[in-house]
Structure formats: C-alpha cells, structure tokens
mmCIF file as gemmi writes it, N, C-alpha and C atoms, coordinates in Angstrom:
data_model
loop_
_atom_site.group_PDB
_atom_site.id
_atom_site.type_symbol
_atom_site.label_atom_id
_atom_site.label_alt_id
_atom_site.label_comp_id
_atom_site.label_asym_id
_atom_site.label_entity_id
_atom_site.label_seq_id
_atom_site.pdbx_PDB_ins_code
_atom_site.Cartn_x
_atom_site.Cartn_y
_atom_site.Cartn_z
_atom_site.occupancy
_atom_site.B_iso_or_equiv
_atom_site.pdbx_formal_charge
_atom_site.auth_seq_id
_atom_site.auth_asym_id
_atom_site.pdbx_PDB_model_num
ATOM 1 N N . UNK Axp A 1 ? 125.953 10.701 293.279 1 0 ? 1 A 1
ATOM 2 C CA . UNK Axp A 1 ? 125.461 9.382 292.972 1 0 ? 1 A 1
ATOM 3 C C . UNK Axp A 1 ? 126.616 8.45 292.619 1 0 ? 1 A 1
ATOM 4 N N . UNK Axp A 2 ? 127.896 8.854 291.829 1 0 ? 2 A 1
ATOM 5 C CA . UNK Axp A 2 ? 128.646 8.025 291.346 1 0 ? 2 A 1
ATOM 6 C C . UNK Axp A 2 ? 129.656 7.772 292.673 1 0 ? 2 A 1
ATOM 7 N N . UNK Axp A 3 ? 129.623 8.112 293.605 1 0 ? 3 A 1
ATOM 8 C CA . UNK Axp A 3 ? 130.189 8.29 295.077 1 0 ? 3 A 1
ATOM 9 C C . UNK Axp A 3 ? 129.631 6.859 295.7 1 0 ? 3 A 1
ATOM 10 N N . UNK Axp A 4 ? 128.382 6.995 295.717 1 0 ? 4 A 1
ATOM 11 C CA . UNK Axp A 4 ? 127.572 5.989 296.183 1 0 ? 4 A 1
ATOM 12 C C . UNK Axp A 4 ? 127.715 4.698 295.175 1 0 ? 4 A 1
ATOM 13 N N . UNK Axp A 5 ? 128.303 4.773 294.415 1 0 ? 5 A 1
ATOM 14 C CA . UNK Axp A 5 ? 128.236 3.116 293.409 1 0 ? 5 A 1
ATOM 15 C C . UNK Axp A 5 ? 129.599 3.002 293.349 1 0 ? 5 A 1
ATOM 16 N N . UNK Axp A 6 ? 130.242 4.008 294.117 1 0 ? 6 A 1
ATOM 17 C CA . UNK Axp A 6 ? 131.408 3.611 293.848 1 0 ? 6 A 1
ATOM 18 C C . UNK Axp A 6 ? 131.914 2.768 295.386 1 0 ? 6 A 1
ATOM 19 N N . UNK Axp A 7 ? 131.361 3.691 296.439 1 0 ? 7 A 1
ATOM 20 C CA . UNK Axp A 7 ? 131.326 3.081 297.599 1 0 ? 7 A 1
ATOM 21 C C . UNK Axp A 7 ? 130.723 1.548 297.515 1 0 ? 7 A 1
ATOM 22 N N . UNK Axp A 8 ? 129.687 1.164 297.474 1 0 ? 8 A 1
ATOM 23 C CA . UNK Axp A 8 ? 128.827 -0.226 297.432 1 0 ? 8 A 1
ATOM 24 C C . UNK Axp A 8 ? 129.63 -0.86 296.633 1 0 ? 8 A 1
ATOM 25 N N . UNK Axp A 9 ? 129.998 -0.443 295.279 1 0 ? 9 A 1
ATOM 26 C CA . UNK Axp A 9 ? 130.658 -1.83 294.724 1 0 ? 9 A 1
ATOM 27 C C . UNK Axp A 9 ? 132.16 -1.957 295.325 1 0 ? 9 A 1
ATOM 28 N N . UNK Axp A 10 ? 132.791 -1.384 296.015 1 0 ? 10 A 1
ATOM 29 C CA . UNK Axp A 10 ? 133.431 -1.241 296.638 1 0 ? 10 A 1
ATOM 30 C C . UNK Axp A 10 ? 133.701 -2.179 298.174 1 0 ? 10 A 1
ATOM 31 N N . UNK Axp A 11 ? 132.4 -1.944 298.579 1 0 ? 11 A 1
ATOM 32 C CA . UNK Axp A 11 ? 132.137 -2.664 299.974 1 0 ? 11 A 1
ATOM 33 C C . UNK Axp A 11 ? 131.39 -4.586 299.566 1 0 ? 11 A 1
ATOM 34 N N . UNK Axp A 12 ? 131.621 -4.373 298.057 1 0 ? 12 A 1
ATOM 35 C CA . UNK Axp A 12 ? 130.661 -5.945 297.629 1 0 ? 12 A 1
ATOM 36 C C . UNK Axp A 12 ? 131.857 -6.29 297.409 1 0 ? 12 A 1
ATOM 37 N N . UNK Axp A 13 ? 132.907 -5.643 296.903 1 0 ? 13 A 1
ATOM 38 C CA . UNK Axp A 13 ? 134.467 -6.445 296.568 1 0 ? 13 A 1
ATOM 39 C C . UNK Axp A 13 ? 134.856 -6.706 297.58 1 0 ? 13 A 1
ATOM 40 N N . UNK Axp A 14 ? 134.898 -6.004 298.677 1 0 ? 14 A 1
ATOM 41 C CA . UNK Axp A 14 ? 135.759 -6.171 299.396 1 0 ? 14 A 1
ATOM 42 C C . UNK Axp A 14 ? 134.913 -7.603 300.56 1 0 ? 14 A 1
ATOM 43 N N . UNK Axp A 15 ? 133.722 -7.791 300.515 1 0 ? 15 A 1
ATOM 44 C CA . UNK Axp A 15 ? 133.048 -8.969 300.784 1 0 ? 15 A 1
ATOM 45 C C . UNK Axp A 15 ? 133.211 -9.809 300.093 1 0 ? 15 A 1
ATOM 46 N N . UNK Axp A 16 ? 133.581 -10.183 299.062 1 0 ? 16 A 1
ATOM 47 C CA . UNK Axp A 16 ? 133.777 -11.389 298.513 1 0 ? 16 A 1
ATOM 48 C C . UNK Axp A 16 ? 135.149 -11.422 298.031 1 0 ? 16 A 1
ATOM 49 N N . UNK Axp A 17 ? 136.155 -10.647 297.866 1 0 ? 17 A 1
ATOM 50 C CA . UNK Axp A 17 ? 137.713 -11.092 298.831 1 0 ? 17 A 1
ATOM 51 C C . UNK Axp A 17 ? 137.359 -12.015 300.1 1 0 ? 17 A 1
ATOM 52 N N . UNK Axp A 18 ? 136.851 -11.839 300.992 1 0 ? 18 A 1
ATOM 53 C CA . UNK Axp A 18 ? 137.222 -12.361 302.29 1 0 ? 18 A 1
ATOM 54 C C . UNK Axp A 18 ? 137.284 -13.824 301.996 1 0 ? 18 A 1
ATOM 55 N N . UNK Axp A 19 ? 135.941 -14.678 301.064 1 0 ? 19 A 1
ATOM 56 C CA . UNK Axp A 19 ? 135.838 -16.074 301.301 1 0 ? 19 A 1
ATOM 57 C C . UNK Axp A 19 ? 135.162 -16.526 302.147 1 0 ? 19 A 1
ATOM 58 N N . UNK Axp A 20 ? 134.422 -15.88 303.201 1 0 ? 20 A 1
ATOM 59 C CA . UNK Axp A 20 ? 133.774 -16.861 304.063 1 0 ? 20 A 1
ATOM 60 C C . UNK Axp A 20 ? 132.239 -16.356 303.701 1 0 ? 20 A 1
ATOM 61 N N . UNK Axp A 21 ? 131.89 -17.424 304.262 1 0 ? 21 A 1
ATOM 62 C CA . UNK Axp A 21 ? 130.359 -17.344 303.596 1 0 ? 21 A 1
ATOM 63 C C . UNK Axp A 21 ? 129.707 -16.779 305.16 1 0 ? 21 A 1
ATOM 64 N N . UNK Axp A 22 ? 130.382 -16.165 306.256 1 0 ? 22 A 1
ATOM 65 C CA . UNK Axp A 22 ? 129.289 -15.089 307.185 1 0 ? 22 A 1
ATOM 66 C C . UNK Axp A 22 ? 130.162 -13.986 307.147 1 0 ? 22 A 1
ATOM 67 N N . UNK Axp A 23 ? 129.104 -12.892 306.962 1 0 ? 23 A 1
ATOM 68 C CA . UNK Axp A 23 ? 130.091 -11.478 306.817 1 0 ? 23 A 1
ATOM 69 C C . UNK Axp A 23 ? 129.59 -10.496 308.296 1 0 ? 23 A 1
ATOM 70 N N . UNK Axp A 24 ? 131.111 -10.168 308.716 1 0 ? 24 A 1
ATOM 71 C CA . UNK Axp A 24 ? 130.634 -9.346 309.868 1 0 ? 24 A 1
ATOM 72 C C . UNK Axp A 24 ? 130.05 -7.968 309.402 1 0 ? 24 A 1
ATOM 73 N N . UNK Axp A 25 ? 129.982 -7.108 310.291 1 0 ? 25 A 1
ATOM 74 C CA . UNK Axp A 25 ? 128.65 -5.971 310.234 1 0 ? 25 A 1
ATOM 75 C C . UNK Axp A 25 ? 130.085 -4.794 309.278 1 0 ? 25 A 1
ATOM 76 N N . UNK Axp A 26 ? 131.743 -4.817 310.061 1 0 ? 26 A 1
ATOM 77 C CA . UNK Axp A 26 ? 132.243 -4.135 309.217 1 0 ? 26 A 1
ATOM 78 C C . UNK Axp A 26 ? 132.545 -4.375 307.782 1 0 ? 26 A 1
ATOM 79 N N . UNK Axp A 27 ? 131.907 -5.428 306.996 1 0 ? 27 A 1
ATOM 80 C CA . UNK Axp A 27 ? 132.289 -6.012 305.499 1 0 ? 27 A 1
ATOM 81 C C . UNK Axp A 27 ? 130.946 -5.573 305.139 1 0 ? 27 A 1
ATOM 82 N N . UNK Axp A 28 ? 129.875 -5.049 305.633 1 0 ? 28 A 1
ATOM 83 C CA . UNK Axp A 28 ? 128.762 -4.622 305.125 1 0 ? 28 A 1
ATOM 84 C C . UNK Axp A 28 ? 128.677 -3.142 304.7 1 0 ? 28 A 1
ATOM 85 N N . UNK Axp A 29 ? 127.998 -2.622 304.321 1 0 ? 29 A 1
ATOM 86 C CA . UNK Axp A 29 ? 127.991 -0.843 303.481 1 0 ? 29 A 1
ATOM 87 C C . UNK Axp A 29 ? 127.315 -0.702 304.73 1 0 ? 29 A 1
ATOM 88 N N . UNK Axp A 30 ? 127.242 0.654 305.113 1 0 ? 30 A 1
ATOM 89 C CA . UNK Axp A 30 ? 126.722 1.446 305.892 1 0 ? 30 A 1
ATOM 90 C C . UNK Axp A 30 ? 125.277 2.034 305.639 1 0 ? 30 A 1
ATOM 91 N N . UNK Axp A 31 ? 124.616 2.356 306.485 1 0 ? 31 A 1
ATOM 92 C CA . UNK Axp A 31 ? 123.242 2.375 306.026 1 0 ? 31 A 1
ATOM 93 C C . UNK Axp A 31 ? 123.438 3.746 305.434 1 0 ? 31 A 1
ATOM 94 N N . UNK Axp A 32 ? 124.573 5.191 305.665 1 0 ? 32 A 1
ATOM 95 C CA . UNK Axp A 32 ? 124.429 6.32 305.296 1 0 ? 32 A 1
ATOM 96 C C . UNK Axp A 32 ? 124.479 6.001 303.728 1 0 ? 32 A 1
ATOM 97 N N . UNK Axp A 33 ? 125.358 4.81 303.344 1 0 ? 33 A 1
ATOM 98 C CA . UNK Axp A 33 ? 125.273 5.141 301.829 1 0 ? 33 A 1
ATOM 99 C C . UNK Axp A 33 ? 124.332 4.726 300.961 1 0 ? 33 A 1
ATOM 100 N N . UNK Axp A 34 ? 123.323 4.64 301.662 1 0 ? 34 A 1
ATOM 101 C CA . UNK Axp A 34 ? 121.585 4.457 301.176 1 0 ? 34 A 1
ATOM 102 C C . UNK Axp A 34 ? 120.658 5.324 301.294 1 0 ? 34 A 1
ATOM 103 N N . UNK Axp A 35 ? 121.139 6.356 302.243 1 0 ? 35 A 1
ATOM 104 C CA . UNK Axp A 35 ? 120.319 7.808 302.231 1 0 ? 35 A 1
ATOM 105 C C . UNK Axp A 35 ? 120.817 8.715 302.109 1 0 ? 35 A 1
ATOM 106 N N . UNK Axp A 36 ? 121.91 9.142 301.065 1 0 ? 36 A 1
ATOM 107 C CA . UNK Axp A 36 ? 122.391 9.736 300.785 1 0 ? 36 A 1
ATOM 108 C C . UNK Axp A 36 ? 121.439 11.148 299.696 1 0 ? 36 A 1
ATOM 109 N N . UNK Axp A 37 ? 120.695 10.532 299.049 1 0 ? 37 A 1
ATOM 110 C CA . UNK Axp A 37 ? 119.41 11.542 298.688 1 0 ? 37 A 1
ATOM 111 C C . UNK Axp A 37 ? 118.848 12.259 299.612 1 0 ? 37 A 1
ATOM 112 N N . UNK Axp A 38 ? 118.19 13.448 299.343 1 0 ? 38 A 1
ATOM 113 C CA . UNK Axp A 38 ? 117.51 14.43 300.265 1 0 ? 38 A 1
ATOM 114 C C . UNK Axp A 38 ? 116.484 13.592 300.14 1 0 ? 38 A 1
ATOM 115 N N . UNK Axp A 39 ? 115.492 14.372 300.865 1 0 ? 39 A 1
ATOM 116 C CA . UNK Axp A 39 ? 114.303 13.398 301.099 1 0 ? 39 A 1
ATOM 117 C C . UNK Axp A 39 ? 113.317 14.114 299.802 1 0 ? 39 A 1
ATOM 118 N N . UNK Axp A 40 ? 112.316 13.114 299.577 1 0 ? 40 A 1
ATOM 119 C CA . UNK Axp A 40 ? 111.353 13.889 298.468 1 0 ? 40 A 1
ATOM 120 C C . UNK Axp A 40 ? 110.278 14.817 298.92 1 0 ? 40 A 1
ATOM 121 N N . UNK Axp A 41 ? 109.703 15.422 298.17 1 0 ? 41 A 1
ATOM 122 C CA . UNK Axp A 41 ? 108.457 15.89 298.406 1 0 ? 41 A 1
ATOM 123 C C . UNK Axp A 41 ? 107.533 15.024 298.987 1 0 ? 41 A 1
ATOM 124 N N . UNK Axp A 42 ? 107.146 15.212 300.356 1 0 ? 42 A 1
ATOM 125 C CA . UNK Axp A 42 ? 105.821 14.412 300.721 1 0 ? 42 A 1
ATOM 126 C C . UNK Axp A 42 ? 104.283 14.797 300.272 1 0 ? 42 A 1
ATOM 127 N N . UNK Axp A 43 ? 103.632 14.186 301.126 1 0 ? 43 A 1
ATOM 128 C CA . UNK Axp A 43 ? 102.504 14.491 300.311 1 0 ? 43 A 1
ATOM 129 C C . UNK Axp A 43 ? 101.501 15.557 300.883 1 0 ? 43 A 1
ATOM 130 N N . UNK Axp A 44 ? 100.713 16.546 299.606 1 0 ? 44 A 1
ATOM 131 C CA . UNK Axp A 44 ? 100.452 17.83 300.019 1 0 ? 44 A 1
ATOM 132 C C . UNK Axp A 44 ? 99.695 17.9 301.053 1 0 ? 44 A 1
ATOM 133 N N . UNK Axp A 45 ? 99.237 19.25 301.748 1 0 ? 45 A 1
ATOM 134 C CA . UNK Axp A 45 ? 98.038 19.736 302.932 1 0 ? 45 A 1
ATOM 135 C C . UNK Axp A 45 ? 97.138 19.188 302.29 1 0 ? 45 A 1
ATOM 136 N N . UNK Axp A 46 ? 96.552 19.312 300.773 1 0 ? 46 A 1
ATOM 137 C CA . UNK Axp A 46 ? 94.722 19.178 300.324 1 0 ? 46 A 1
ATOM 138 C C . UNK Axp A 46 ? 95.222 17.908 300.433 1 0 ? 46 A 1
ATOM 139 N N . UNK Axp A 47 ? 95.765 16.97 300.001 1 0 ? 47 A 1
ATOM 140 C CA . UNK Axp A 47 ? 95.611 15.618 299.638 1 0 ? 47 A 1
ATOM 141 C C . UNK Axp A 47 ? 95.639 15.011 300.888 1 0 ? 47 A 1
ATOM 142 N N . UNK Axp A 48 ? 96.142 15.013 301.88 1 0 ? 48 A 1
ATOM 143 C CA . UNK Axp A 48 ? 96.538 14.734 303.257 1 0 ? 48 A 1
ATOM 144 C C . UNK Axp A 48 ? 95.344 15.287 304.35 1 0 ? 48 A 1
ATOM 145 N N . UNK Axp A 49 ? 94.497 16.02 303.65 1 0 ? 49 A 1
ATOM 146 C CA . UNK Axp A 49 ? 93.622 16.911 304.247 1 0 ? 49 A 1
ATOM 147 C C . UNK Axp A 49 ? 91.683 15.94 303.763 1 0 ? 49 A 1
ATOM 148 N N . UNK Axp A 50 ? 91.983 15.481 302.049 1 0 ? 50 A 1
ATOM 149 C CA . UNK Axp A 50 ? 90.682 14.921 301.108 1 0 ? 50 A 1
ATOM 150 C C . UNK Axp A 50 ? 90.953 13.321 302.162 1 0 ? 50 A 1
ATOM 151 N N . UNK Axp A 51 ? 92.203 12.718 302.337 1 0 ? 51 A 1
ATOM 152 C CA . UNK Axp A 51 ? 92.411 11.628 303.182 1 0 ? 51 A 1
ATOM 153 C C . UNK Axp A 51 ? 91.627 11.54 304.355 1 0 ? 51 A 1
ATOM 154 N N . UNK Axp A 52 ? 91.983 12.635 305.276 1 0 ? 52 A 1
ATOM 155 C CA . UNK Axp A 52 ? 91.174 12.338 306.288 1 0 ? 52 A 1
ATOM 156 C C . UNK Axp A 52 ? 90.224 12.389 306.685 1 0 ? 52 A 1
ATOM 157 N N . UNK Axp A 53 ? 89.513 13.159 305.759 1 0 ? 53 A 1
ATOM 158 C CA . UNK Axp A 53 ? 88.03 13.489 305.602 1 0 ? 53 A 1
ATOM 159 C C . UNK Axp A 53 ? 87.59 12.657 305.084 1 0 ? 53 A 1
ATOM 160 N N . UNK Axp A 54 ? 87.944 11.435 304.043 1 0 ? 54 A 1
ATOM 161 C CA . UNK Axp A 54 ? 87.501 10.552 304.007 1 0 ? 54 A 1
ATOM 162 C C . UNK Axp A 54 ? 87.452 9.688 304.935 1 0 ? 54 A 1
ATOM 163 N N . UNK Axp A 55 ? 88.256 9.321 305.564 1 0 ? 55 A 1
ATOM 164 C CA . UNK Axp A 55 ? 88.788 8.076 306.482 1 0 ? 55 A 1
ATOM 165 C C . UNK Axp A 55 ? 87.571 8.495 308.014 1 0 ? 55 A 1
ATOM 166 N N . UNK Axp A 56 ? 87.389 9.881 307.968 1 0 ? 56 A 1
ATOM 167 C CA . UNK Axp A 56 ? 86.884 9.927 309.523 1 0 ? 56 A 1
ATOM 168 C C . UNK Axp A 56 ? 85.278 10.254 308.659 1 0 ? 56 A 1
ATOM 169 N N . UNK Axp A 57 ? 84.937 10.246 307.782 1 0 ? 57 A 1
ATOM 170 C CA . UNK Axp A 57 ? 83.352 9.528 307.54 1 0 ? 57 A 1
ATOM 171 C C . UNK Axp A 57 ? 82.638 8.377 307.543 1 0 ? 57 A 1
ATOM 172 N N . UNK Axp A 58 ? 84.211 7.465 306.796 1 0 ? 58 A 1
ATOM 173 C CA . UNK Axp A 58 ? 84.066 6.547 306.709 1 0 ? 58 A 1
ATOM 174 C C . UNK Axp A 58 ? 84.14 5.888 308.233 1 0 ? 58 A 1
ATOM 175 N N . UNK Axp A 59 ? 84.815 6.368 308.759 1 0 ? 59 A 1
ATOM 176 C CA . UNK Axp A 59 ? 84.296 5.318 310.12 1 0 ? 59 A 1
ATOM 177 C C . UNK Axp A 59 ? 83.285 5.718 311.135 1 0 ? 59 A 1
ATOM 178 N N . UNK Axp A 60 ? 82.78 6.753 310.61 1 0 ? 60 A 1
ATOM 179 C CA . UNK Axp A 60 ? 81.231 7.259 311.606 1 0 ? 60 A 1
ATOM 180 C C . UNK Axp A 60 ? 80.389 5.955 311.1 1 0 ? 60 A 1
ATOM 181 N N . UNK Axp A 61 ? 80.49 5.739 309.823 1 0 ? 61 A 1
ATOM 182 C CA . UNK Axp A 61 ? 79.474 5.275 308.816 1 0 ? 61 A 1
ATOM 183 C C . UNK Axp A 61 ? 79.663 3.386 309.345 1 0 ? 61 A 1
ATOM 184 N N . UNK Axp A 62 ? 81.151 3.303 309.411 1 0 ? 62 A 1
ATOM 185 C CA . UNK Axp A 62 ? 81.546 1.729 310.128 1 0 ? 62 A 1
ATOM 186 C C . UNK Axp A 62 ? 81.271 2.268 311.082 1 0 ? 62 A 1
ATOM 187 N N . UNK Axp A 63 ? 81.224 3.272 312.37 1 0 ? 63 A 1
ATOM 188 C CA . UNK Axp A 63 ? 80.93 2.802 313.44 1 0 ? 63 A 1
ATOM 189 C C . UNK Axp A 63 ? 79.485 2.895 314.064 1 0 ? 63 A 1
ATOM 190 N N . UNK Axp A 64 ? 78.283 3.505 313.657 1 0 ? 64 A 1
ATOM 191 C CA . UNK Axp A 64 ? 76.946 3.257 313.386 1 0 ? 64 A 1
ATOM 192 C C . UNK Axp A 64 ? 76.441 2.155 312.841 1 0 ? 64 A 1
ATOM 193 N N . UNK Axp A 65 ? 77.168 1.427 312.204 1 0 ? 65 A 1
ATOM 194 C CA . UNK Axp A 65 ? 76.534 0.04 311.744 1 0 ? 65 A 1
ATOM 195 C C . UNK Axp A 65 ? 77.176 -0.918 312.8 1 0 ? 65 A 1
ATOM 196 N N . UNK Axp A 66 ? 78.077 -0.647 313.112 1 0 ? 66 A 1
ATOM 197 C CA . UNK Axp A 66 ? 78.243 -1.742 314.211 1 0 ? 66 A 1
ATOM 198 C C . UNK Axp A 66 ? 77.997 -1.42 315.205 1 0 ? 66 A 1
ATOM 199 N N . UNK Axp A 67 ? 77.478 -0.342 315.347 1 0 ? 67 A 1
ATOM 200 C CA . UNK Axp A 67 ? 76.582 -0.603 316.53 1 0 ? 67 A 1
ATOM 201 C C . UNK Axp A 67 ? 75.499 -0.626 316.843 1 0 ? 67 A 1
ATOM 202 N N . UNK Axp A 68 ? 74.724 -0.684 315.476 1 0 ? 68 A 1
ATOM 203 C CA . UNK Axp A 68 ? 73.142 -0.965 315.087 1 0 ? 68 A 1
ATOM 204 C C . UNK Axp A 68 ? 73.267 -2.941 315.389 1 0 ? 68 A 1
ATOM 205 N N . UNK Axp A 69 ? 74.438 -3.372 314.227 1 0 ? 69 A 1
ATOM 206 C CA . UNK Axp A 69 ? 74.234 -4.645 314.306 1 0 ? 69 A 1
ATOM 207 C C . UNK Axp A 69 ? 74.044 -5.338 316.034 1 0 ? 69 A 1
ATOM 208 N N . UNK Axp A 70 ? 75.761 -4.565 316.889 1 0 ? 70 A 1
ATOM 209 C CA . UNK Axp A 70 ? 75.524 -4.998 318.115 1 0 ? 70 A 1
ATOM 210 C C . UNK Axp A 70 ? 74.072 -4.816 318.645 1 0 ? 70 A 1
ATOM 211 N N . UNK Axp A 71 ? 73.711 -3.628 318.834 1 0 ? 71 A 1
ATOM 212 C CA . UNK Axp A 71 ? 72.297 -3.613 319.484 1 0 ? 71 A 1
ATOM 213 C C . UNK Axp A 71 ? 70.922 -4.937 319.2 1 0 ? 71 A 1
ATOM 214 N N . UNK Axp A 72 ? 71.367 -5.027 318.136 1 0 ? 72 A 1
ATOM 215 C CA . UNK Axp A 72 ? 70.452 -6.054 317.372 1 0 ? 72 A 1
ATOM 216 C C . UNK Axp A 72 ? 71.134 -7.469 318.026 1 0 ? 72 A 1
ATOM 217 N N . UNK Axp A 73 ? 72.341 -7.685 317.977 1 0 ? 73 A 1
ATOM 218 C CA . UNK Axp A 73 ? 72.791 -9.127 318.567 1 0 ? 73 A 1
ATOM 219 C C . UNK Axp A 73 ? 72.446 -8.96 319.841 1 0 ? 73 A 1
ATOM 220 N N . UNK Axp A 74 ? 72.229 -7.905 320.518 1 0 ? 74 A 1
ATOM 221 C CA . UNK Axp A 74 ? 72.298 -8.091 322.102 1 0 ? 74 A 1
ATOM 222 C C . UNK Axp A 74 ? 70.787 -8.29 322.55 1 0 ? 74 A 1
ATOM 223 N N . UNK Axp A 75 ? 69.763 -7.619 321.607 1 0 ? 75 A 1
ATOM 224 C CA . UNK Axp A 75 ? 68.361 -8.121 322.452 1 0 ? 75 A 1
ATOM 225 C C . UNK Axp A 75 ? 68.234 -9.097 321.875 1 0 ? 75 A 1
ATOM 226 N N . UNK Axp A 76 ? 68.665 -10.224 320.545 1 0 ? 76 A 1
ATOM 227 C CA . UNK Axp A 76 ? 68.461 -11.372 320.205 1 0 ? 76 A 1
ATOM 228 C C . UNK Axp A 76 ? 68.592 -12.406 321.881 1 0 ? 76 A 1
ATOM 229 N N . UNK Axp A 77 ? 70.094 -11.904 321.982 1 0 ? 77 A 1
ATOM 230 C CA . UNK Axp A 77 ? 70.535 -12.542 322.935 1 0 ? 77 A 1
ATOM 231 C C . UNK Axp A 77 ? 69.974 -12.99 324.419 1 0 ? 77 A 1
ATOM 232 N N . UNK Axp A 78 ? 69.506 -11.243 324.949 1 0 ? 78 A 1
ATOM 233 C CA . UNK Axp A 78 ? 68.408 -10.953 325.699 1 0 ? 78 A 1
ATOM 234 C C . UNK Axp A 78 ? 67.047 -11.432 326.102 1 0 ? 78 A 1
ATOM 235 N N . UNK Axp A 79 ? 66.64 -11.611 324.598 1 0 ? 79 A 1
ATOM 236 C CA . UNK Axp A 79 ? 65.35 -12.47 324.41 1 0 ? 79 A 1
ATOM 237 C C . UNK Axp A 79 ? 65.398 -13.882 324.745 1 0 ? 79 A 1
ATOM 238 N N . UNK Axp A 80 ? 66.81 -14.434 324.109 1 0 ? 80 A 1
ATOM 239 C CA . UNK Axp A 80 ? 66.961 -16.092 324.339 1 0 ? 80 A 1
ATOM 240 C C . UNK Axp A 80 ? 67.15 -16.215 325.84 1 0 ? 80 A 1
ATOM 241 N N . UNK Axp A 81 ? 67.65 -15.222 326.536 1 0 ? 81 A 1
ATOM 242 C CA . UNK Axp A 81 ? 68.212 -15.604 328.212 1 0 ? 81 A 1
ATOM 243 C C . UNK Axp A 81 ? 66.882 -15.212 328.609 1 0 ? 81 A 1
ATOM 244 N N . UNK Axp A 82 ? 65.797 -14.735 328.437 1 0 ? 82 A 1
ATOM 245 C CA . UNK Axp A 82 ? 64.756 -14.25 328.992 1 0 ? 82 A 1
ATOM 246 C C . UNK Axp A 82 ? 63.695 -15.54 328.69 1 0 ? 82 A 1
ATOM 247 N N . UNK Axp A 83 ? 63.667 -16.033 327.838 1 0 ? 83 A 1
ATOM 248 C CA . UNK Axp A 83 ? 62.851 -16.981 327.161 1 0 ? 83 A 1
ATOM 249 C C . UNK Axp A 83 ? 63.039 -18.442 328.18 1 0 ? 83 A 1
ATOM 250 N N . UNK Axp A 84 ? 64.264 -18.485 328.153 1 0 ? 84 A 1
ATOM 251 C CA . UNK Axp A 84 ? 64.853 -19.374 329.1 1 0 ? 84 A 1
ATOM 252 C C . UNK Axp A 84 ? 64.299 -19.711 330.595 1 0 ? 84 A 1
C-alpha cells in the first residue's frame, strides 16, 4: 500500500512541476497502480442463487400482467375498429 501512495503522489508532483494546464497520458499514474489489491470476495452461490429466484418470479408475475393488460387493450381496440 505505501508503494502505491508513494507512486501517485509521486506521479501528482511530477504533474504539477510541468506548469501546463493539459497533461499528456505519460504525466498521468497508470491504471495498474489502482488495482494493485487482489480482488475481494464476491458474492456467495445462496445469495446469487435467493437473487435469481427472485428476479425470475418476479417477472413471470410482470410478465402475466402485461399481458392480461395487452389482451384487454387489444379487444378494446378491436371493438372500436369493429364498431366503426
């Protein structure tokens, strides 16, 4: 970690030595010294597992109502072109 603050403040000095107010891409830090951490724990099988089991009920449940409503807009519709 002290690698990494030593680098960045490092690469901020050496950007504002220069004086000009546009900085090319080599006066900028490198993106490695921002992922320099391992990666974390993601998130578990059950929890990733209670997710999708929610998400794919929930859209049986959105997709039965919209297509009750459509059915319902379409013989409204039906009726008015028939009436006609």
């Amino acid at each position: 970690m002290a690698g990494t603050e030593t680098g960045i403040a490092a690469a901020m000095t050496n950007n504002n030595n220069t004086g000009s107010l546009s900085s090319s891409s080599s006066d900028l830090p490198t993106a490695s010294l921002f992922f320099t951490r391992p990666p974390t724990r993601g998130v578990s099988l059950l929890t990733c597992s209670k997710l999708c089991g929610v998400c794919f009920v929930g859209g049986i449940i959105v997709g039965f109502t919209l297509k009750r409503r459509l059915r319902r807009w379409a013989s409204r519709l039906l009726r008015r072109i028939k009436d006609d």
